[in-house]
N, C-alpha and C positions, 0 to 999 in steps of 0.2 A: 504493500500500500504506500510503504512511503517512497519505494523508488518510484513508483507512477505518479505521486504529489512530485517531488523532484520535478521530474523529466515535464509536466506540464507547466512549473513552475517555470522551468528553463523555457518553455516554448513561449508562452507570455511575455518574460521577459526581452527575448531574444528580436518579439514582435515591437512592445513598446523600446526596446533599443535603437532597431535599423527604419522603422516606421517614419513618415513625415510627417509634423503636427499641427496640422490649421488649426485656425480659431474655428471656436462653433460656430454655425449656422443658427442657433437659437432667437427664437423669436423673441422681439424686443420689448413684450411687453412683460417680462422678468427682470430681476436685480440679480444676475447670478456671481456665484463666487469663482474666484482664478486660484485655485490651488498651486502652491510656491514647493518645488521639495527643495530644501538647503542642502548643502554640501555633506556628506557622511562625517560626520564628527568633529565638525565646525563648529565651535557656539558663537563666531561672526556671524552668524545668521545667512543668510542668501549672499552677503557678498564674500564667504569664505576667506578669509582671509588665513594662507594658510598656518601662518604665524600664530594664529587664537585657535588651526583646528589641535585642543587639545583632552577633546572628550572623547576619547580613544585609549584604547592598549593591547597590548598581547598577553593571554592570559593561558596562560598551560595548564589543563585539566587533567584528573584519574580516571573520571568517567565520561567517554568520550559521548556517549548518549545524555548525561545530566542535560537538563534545559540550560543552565549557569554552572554550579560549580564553582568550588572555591579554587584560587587560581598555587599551582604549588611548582616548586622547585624541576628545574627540567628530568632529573632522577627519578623524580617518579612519575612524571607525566605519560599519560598514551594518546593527548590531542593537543593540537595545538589551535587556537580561534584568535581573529583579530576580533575585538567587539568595540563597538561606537555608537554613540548617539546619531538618532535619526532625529528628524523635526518637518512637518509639512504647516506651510502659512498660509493663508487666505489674502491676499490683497486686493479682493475684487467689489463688486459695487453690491452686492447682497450674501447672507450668511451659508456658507454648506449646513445645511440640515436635513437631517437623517431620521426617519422613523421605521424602528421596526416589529412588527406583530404576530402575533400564531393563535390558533383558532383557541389551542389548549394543548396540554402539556403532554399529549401524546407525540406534538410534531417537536422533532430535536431542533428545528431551525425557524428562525423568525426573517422573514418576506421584508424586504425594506422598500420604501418610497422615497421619493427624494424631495424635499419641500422647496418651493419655489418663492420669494420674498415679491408681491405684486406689486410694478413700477407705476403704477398711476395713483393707489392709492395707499401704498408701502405696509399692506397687510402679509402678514406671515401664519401661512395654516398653523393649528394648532394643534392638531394630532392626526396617524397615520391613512384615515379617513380623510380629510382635507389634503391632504398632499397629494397633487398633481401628478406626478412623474414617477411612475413603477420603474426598477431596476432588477439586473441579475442579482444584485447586492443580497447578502445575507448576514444575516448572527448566529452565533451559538452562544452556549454557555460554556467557558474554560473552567473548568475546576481545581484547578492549580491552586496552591498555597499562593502565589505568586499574584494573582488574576482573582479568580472569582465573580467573574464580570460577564455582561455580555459583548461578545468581542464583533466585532463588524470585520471581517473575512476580506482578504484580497483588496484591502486598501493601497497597501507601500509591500514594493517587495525589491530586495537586495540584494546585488552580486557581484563579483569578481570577475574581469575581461581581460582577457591577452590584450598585447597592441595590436592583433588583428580584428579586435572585435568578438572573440568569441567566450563564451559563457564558460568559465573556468569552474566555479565555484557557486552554489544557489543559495537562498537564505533557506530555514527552516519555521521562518515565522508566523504567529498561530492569527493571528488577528488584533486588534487594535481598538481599546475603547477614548474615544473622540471627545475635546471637551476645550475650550479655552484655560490653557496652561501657562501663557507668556503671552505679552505685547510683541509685536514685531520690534526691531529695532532700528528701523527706518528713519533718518529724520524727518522727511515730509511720509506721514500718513496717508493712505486712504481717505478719498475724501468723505466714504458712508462709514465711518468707525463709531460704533455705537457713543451718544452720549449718554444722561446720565437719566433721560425720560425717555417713554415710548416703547415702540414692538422690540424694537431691536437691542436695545438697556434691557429689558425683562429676559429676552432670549440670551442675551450675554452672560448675565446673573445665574439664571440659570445653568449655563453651561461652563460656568468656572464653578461650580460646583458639583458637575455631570458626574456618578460616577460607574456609568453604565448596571444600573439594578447591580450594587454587589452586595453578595449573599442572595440574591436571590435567585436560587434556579429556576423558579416556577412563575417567575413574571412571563404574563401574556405580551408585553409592548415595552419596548425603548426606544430611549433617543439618544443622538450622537452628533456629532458637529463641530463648526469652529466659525465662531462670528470675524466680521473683519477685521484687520489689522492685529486680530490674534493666533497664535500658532499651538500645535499640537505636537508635543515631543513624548520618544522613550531612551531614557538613560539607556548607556553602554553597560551599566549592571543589571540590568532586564534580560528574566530570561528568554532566551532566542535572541538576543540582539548581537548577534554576530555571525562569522563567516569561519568557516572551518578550513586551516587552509595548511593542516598537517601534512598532505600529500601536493602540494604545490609546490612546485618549483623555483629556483629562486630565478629573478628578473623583476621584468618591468610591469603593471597590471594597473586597471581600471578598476575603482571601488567606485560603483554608482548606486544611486539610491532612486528610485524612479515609484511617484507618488500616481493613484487613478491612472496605472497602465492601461486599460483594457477601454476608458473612456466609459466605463458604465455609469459616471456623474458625470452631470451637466455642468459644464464649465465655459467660462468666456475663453478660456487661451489655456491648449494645449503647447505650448510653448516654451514651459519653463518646468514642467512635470517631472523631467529629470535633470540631476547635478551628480557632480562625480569629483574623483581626485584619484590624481595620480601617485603611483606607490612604489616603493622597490620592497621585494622581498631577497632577504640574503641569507640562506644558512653556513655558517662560518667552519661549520665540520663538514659542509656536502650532505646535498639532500637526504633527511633520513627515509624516504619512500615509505616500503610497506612495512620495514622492519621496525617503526615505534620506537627505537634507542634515541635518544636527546643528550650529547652530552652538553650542549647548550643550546639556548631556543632562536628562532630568527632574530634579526636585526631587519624591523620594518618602517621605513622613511614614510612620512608623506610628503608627497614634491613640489605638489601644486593642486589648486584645487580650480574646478572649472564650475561656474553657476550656471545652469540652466542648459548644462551637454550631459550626454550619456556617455560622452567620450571624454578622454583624458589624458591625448597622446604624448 
């Protein structure tokens, strides 16, 4: 099961990689949101700067399946992961909002809508009923120590690329609960950035305090999102937030992060969906391959960072 999650992982990504990304064609009588993905491990936000990307590291594990893992001495190690912080922004003229529902607790997955913010008279549905725009989108519930939430599926997904472009390494990432975590840090704003009254202040409020139903498995409906000029980050200590790159070679490679690959939300501009940075990996004893021995772990650079490419030559 999971080498077929893998392998269709890789084909998604390999699509939102080589793909060209117009703006929508959406009709204009919506406020839609432009989903930003920042750089892998940057906390410069969208302009990477790679001098600040420093929410990153190499973390050498015993169990090479753990989701995380405490990170230990190369002696004992059997994996080796880069992990980093991801972040997706919004800087568009109305909120990504997400509603998702199930009949009853028989069905393991909740059906999501996409809410549209209306440009004439700047109303925003209020539950998954009102919402305009069905999606492939989905939820579960993770029951993870870690999680407990319900996670909204195939939002951001993350990998490692030769400098030919090809998919070295997949993420193994389970899903994603959506909420306003941070302002951007743009100096000129957005110009629809929720004030302090109205639809879009009540929706913001609400979603910096999102915390997708946790604890509860048996919620029939949630919400998920990210109002404007706010973003939505997971730490490089989260499990799954990393790249497993034990059997990699050392050289040169694309770490890209690529947000609403598949275009299943409506978005003003496909454009800036993915960002990357470029890496070296070096093992200073010679690749350990299949044989697992470390008598010390890589040396991994990051070189430069690119906003808004899936490339990173």
């Amino acid at each position: 099961m999971l080498k077929k999650y893998l392998a269709l992982t890789a084909v998604v990504l390999a699509t939102a990689i080589t793909t060209a990304v117009p703006r929508s064609d959406a009709s204009p009588g919506f406020l839609l949101p432009d989903l930003r993905q920042a750089p892998p491990g940057c906390a410069g936000g969208f302009s990477g700067d790679p001098l600040r990307c420093t929410d990153w590291d190499v973390c050498m594990v015993i169990d090479p399946a753990a989701p995380n893992g405490r990170c230990v001495l190369p002696a004992a190690a059997k994996a080796v992961r880069i992990r980093f912080t991801s972040s997706e922004e919004n800087i568009g003229d109305g909120p990504l909002l997400l509603y998702g529902r199930r009949d009853d607790t028989k069905q393991s997955r909740m059906s999501v809508r996409q809410a549209l913010r209306d440009a004439k008279n700047g109303s925003i549905p209020a539950d998954y009923t009102a919402a305009q725009r069905p999606t492939q989108a989905f939820t579960y519930y993770e029951p993870a120590m870690a999680h407990q939430h319900w996670h909204l599926m195939n939002f951001e997904h993350f990998a490692l690329t030769s400098k030919q472009g090809k998919v070295v390494v997949t993420d193994r990432k389970n899903g994603f609960c959506l909420g306003d975590r941070f302002p951007i840090a743009d100096p000129v704003k957005p110009a629809r950035v929720p004030g302090t009254t109205g639809p879009d202040a009540e929706l913001a409020k609400r979603l910096r305090a999102n915390n997708c139903r946790h604890h509860e498995p048996n919620a029939l409906d949630v919400v998920e999102g990210i109002s404007v000029g706010s973003g939505d980050d997971y730490k490089y200590d989260v499990d799954f937030q990393w790249l497993d790159i034990t059997q990699v070679p050392s050289g040169l490679y694309t770490l890209v992060n690529t947000v609403n690959g598949d275009r299943t939300l409506l978005e003003t501009n496909y454009g800036n969906n993915s960002s990357s940075v470029a890496l070296s990996i070096e093992w200073p004893d010679g690749d350990p391959g299949l044989s697992g021995v470390f008598s010390r772990g890589p040396i991994v650079k990051f070189l430069r960072s690119c906003p808004g490419q899936a490339h990173c030559g």
